[in-house]
TITITI-949580 format. One line per field, with one value per residue: residue in three letters; x, z, y of N, C-alpha, C in turn. Coordinates in steps of 0.2 Angstrom, whole numbers. Atoms other than C-alpha are relative to their C-alpha. Last residue first. Example, Ala and Ser with C-alpha at 12.3 -4.5 7.8 and 13.67 -1.06 7.14 Angstrom:
lumtor = (ser	ala) $
npx = (-4	4) $
npz = (-1	0) $
npy = (-6	-6) $
capx = (68	62) $
capz = (36	39) $
capy = (-5	-22) $
cpx = (-4	4) $
cpz = (3	0) $
cpy = (5	6) $
END
This chain:
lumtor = (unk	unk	unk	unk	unk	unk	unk	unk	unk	unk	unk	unk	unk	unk	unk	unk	unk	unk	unk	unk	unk	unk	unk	unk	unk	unk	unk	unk	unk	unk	unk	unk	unk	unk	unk	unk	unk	unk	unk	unk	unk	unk	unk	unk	unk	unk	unk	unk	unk	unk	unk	unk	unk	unk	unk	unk	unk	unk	unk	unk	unk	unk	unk	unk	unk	unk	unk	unk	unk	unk	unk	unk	unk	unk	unk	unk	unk	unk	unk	unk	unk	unk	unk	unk	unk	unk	unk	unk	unk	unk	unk	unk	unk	unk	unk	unk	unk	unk	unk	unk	unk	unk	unk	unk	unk	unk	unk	unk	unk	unk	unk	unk	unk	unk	unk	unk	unk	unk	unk	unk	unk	unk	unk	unk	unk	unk	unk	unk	unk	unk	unk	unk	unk	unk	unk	unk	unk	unk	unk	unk	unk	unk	unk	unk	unk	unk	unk	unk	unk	unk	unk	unk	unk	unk	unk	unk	unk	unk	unk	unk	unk	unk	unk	unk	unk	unk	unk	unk	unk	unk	unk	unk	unk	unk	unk	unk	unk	unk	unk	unk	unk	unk	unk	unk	unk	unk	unk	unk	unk	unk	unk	unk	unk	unk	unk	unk	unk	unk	unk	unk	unk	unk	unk	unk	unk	unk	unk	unk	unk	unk	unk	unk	unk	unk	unk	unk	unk	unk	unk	unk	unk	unk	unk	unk	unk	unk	unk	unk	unk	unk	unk	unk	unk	unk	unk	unk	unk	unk	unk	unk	unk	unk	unk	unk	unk	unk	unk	unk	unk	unk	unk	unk	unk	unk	unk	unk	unk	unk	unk	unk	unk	unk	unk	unk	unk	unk	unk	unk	unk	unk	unk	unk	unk	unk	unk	unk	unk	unk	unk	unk	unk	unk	unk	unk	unk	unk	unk	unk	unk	unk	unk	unk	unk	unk	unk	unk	unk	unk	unk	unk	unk	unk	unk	unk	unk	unk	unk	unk	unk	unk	unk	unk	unk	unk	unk	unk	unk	unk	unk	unk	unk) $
npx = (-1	-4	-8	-1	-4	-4	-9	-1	-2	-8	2	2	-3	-6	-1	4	-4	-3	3	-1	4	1	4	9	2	4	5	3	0	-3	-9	-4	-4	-2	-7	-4	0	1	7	5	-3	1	9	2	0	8	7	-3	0	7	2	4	-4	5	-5	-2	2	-5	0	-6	1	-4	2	2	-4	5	5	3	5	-1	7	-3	3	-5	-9	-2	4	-5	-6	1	-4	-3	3	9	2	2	-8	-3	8	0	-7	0	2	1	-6	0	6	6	0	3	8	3	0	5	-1	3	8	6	4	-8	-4	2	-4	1	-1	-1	3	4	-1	-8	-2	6	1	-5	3	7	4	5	0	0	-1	2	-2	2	-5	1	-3	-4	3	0	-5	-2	6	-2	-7	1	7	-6	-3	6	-1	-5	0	5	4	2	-2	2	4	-3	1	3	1	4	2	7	6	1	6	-4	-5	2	3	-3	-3	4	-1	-9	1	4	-6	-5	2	1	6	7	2	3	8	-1	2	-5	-5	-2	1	-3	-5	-4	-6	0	3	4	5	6	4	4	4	1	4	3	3	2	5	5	1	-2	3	-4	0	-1	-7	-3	-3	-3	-4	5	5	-3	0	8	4	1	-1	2	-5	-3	-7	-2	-6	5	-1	3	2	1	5	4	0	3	11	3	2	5	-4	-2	-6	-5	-3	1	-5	-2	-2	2	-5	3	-7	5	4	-3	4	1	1	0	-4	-7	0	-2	-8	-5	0	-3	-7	1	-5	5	-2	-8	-4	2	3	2	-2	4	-1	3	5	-3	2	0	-1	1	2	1	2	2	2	1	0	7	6	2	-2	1	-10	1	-4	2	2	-2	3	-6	-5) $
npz = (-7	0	-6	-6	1	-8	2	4	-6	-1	4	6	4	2	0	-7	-6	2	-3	-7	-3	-6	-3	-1	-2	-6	2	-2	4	0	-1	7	-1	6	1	5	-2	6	0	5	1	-7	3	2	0	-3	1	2	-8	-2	-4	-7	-6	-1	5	-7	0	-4	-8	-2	-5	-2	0	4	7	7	3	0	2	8	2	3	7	7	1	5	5	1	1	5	7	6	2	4	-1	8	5	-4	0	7	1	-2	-9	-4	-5	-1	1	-4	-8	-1	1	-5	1	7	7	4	-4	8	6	2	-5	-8	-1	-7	-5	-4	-6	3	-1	3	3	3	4	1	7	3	5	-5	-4	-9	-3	-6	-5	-6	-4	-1	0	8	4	-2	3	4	2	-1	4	6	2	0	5	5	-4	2	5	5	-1	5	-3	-7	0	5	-2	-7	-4	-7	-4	-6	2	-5	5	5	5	6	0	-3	5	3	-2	3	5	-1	-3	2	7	-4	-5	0	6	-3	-4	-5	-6	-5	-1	-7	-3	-1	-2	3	-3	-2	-6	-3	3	-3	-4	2	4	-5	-6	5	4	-8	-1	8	-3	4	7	4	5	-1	-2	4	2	-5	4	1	-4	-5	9	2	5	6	2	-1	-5	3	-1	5	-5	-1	-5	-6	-6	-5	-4	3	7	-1	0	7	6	-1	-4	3	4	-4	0	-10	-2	-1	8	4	5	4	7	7	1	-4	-1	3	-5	-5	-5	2	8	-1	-1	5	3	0	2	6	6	1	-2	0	-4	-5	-3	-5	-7	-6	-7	-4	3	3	10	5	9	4	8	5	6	-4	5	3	9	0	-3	-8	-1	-7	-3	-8	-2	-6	0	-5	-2	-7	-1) $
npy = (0	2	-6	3	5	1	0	6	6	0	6	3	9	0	7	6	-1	6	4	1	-2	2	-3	1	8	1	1	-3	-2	-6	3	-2	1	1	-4	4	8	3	1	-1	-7	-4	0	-6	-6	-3	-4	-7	-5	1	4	-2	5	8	6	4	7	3	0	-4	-4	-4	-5	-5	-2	-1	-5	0	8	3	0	-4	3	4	-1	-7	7	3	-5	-4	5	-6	-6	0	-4	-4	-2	-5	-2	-3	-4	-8	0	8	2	7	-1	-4	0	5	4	-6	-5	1	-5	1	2	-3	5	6	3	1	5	-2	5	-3	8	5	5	2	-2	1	7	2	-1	5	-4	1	-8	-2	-4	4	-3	3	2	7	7	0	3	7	6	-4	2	9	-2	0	6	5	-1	2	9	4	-2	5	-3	-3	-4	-3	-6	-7	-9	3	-6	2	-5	1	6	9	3	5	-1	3	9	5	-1	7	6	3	3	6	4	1	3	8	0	3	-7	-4	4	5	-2	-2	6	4	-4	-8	5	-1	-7	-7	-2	4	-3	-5	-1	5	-6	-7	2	0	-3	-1	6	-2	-4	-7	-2	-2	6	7	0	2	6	5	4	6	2	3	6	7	-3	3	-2	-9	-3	-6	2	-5	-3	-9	-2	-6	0	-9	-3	1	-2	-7	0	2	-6	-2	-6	-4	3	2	-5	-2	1	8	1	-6	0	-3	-5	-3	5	4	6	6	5	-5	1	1	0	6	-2	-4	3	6	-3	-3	4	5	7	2	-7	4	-4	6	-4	4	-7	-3	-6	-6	1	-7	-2	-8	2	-4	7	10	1	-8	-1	-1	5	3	-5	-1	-6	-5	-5	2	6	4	5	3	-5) $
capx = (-153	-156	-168	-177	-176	-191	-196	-216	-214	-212	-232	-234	-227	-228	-247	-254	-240	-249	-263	-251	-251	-234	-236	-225	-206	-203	-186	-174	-160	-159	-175	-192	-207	-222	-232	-248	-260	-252	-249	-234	-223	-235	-234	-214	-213	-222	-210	-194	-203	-206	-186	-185	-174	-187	-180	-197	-203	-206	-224	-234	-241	-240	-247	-243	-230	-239	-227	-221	-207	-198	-205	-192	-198	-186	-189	-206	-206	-199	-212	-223	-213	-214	-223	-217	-195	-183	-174	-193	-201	-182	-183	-200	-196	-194	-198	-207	-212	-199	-184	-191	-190	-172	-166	-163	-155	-161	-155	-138	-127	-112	-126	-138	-132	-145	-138	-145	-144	-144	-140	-138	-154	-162	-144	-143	-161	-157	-140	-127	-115	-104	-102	-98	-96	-92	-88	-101	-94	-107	-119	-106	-100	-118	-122	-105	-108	-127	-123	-107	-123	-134	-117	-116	-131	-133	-115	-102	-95	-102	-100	-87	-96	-84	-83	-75	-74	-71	-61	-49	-46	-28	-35	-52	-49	-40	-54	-65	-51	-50	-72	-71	-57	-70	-84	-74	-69	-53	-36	-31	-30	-18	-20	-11	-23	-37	-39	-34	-42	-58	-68	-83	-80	-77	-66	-57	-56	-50	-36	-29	-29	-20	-8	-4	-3	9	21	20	14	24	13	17	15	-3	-5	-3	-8	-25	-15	-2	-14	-23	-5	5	7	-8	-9	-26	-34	-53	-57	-75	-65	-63	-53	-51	-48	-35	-21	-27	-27	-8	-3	-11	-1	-14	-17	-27	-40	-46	-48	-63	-63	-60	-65	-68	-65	-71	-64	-53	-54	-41	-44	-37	-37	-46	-64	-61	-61	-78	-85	-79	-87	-104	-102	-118	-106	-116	-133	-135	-132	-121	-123	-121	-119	-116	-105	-98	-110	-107	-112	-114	-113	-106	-103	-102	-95	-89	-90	-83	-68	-59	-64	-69	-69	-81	-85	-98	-90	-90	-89	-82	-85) $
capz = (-307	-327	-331	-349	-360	-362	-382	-378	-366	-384	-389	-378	-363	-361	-363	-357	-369	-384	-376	-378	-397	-405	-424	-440	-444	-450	-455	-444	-450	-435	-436	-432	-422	-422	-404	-400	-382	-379	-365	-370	-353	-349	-368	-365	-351	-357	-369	-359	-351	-368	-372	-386	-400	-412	-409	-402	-418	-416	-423	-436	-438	-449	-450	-458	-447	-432	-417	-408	-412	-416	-397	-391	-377	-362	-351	-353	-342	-327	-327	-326	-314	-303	-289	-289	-286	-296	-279	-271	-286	-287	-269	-270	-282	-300	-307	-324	-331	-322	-325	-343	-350	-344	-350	-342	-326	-307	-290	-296	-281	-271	-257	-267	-290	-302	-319	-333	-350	-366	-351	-355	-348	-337	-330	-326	-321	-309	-303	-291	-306	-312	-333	-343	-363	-376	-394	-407	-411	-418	-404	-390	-394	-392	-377	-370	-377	-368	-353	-354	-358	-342	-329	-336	-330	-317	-309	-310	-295	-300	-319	-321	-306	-313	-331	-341	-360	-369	-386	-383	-398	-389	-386	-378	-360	-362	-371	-357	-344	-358	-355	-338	-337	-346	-338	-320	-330	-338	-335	-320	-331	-344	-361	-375	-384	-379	-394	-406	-402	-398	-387	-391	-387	-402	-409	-394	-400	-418	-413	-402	-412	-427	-415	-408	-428	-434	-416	-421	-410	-395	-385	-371	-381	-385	-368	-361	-377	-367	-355	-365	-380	-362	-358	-343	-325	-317	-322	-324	-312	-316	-299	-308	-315	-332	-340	-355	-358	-371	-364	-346	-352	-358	-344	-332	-341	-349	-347	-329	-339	-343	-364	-374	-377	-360	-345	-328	-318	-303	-283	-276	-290	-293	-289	-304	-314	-328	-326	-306	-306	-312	-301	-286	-292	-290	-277	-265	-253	-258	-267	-284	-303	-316	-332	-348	-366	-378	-392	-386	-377	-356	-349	-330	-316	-299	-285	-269	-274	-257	-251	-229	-224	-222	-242	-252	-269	-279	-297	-302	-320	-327	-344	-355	-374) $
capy = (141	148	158	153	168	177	178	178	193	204	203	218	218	239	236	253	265	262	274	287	288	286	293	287	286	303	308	317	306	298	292	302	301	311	312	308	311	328	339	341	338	323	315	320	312	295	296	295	278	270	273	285	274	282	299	313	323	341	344	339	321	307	291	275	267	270	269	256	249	268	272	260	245	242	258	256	236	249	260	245	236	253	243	228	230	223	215	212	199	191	187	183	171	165	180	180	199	209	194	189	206	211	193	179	176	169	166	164	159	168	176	181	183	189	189	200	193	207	221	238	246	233	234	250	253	239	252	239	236	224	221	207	212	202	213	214	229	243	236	235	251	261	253	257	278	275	270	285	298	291	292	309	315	304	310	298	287	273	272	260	249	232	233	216	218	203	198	212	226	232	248	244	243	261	270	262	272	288	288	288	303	311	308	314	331	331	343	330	314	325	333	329	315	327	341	335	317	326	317	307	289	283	299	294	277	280	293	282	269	280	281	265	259	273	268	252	239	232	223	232	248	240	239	255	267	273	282	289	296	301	310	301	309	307	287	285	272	274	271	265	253	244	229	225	205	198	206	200	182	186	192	178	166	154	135	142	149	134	135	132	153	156	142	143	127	123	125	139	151	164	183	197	180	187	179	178	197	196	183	192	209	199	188	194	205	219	217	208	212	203	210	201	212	195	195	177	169	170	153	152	139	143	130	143	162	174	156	158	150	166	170	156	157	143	138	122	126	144	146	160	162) $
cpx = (6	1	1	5	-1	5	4	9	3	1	9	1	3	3	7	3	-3	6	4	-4	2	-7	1	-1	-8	-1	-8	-6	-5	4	5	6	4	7	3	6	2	-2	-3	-7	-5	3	-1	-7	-3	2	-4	-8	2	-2	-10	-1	-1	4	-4	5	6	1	6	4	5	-2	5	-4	-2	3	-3	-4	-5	-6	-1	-6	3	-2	5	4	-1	1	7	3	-4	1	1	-3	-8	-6	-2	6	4	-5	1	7	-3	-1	0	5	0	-3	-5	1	-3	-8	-5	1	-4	6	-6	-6	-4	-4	5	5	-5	3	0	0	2	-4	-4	-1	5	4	-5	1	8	-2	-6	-8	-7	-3	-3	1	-3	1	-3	5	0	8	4	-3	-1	7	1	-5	0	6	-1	-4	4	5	-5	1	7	1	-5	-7	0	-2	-2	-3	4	-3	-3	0	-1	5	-6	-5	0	-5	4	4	-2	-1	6	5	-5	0	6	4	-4	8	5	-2	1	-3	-7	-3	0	-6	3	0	6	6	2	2	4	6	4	3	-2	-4	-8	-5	-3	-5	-6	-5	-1	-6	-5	-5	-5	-5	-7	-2	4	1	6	1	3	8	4	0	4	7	-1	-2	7	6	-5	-5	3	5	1	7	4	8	3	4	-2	-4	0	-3	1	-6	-6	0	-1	-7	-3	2	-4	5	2	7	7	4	-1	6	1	1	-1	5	-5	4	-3	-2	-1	-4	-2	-1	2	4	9	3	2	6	2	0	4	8	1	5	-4	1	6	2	0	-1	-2	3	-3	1	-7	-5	6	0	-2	6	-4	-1	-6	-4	-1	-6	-3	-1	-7	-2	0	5	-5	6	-1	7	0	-3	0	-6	3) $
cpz = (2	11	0	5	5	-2	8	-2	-3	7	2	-1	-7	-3	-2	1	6	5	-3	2	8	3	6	8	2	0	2	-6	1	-4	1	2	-4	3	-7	0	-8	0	-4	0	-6	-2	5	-1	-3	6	2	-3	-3	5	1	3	7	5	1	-4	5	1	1	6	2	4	2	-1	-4	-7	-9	-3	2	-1	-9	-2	-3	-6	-5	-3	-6	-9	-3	-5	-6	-5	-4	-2	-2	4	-6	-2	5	-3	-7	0	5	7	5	6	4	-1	3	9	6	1	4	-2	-4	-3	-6	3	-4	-3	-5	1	8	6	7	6	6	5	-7	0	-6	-9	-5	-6	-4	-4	-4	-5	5	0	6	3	8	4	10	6	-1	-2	-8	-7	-1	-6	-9	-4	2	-8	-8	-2	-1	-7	-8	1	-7	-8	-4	3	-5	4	7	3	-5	1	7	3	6	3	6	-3	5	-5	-2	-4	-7	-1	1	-7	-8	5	-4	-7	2	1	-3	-8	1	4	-2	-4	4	4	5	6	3	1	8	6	0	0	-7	1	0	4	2	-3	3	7	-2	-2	2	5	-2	-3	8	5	-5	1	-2	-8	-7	-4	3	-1	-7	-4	5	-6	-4	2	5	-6	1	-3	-7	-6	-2	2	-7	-1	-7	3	3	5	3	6	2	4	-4	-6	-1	2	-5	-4	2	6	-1	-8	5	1	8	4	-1	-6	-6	-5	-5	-3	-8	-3	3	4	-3	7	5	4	-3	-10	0	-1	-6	-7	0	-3	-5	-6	-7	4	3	8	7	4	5	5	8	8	4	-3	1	-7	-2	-5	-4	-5	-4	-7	1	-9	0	-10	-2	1	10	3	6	1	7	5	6	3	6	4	7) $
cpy = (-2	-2	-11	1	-4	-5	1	0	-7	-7	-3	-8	-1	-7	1	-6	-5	-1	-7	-5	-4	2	-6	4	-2	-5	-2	-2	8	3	4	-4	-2	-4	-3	6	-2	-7	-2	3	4	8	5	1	4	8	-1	1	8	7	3	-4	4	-3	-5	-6	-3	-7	-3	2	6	5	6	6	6	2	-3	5	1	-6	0	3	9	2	-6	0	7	-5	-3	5	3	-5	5	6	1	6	3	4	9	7	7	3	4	1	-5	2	-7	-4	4	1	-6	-2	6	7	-1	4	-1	-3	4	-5	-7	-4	3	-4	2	-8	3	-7	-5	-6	-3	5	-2	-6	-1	6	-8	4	-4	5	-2	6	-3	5	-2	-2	-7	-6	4	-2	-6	-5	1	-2	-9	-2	1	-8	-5	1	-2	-7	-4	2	-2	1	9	7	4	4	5	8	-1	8	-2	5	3	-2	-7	-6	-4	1	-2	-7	-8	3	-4	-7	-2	-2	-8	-3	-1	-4	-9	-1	-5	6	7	-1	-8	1	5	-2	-4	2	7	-3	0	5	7	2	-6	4	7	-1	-2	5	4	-4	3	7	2	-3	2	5	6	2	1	-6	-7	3	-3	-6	-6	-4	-6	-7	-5	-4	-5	5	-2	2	6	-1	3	-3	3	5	4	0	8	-1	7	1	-1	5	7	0	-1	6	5	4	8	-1	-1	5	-1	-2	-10	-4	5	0	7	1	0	-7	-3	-4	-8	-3	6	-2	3	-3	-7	-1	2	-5	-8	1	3	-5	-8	-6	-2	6	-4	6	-4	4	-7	5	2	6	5	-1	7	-2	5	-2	6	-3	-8	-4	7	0	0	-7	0	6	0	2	3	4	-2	-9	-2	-4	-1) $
END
């Protein structure tokens, strides 16, 4: 889907991005992580021509992104901002109708989108699409920006920091609302943040950029359990890789098909980590667990909690340099 090819941006003289190489798949969540200055945003904004390339080719869809007018790419890539960028005096059904008015769709058609995503995202359409960006809380005035980047049905989602500037609580809900889209879409997504549970969270292939080069990628798994350096080994962090290595596995795939157990049942898509709260809040060494039906699924015991690997390490993706 997009392709960078031995891609550099210099900045003063200096490579903000020095001989870059990176295959984004179509339909894949890729986050690029790293600390500041380390190229990250840069490689983002280079993807819709927001900052063009000095050196290299990146190309979309088999294309070089150069054969395209930068409207047109930008129509074919949402684009979200942790600034959000609302304008104050437009309605949300306003807001999130920006491109596709551009594009010139039927009034029916825009509409009926409208109506469509912010039942997506969780907001009443009734109830929002008259409101303005100062009458919505910060989540809210997040969740009309990805509204926005998604109303003309782009091929690829780019999120630089969306969630920054959101408070945990709301920050973990919105994570979940993109996570959520991505897998009833299939729709490419490329996101920017600083956040390593973030990314472990969201990411299918997490890309680790220093200083304007990829130090590693692969997936969440394969960067705790295989890291190519110390770099990689420091940047994740050793001493909570445990906790961390939780955080991927569900307690749906791990619990005991064929036993049941009474008792308040914990959602199978509980992260590992979440349930080894509740086992601690409970004081309990099982727990029952239930779809989201409220059926039961079988029995978590907490001693399936030691080996967060499991049998899963085996499917690491090869990194990439």
């Amino acid at each position: 889907m997009i392709q960078f090819q031995q891609v550099s941006k210099y900045f003063h003289g200096k490579p903000a991005v020095e001989d870059l190489n990176l295959n984004i798949a179509a339909g894949e969540f890729t986050v690029l992580i790293g600390t500041s200055g380390s190229g990250k945003s840069t490689t983002l904004k280079m993807i819709n021509r927001l900052i063009e390339h000095d050196r290299g080719k990146i190309l979309f869809a088999g294309d070089e992104i150069h054969s395209f007018k930068p409207q047109e790419l930008r129509r074919r890539m949402g684009y979200a901002i942790q600034s959000i960028g609302l304008f104050p005096h437009w309605t949300v059904e306003q807001n999130i109708a920006t491109v596709p008015q551009l594009l010139k769709w039927p009034r029916g058609k825009i509409r009926d989108r409208v109506t469509e995503l912010l039942e997506l995202l969780h907001l009443d359409a009734a109830q929002f699409r008259g409101r303005y960006p100062h009458q919505l809380s910060g989540g809210q005035q997040q969740r009309v920006g990805v509204a926005r980047a998604l109303a003309a049905d782009p091929e690829v989602l780019l999120m630089d920091e969306p969630f920054g500037a959101l408070d945990p609580v709301t920050r973990g809900a919105l994570q979940l609302e993109i996570a959520r889209i991505h897998q009833l879409s299939g729709r490419t997504i490329v996101l920017v943040t600083h956040d390593i549970d973030e990314a472990l969270a969201l990411a299918d292939r997490i890309v680790l950029l220093d200083q304007g080069k990829i130090v590693q990628q692969g997936s969440p798994r394969h960067l705790l359990t295989q890291p190519a350096n110390a770099f990689v080994r420091h940047f994740f962090g050793q001493n909570d890789i445990g906790i961390k290595l939780l955080g991927l596995g569900a307690a749906g795939d791990r619990a005991h098909k064929g036993e049941r157990l009474e008792g308040k049942g914990i959602p199978a898509d509980m992260t590992l980590r979440e349930a080894l709260s509740e086992f601690v809040a409970r004081r309990t060494e099982r727990l029952p667990v239930v779809d989201a039906s409220g059926n039961a699924v079988g029995v978590l015991h907490i001693g399936d909690l030691v080996n967060p690997t499991g049998e899963e390490a085996s499917d690491a993706a090869p990194d990439t340099h």
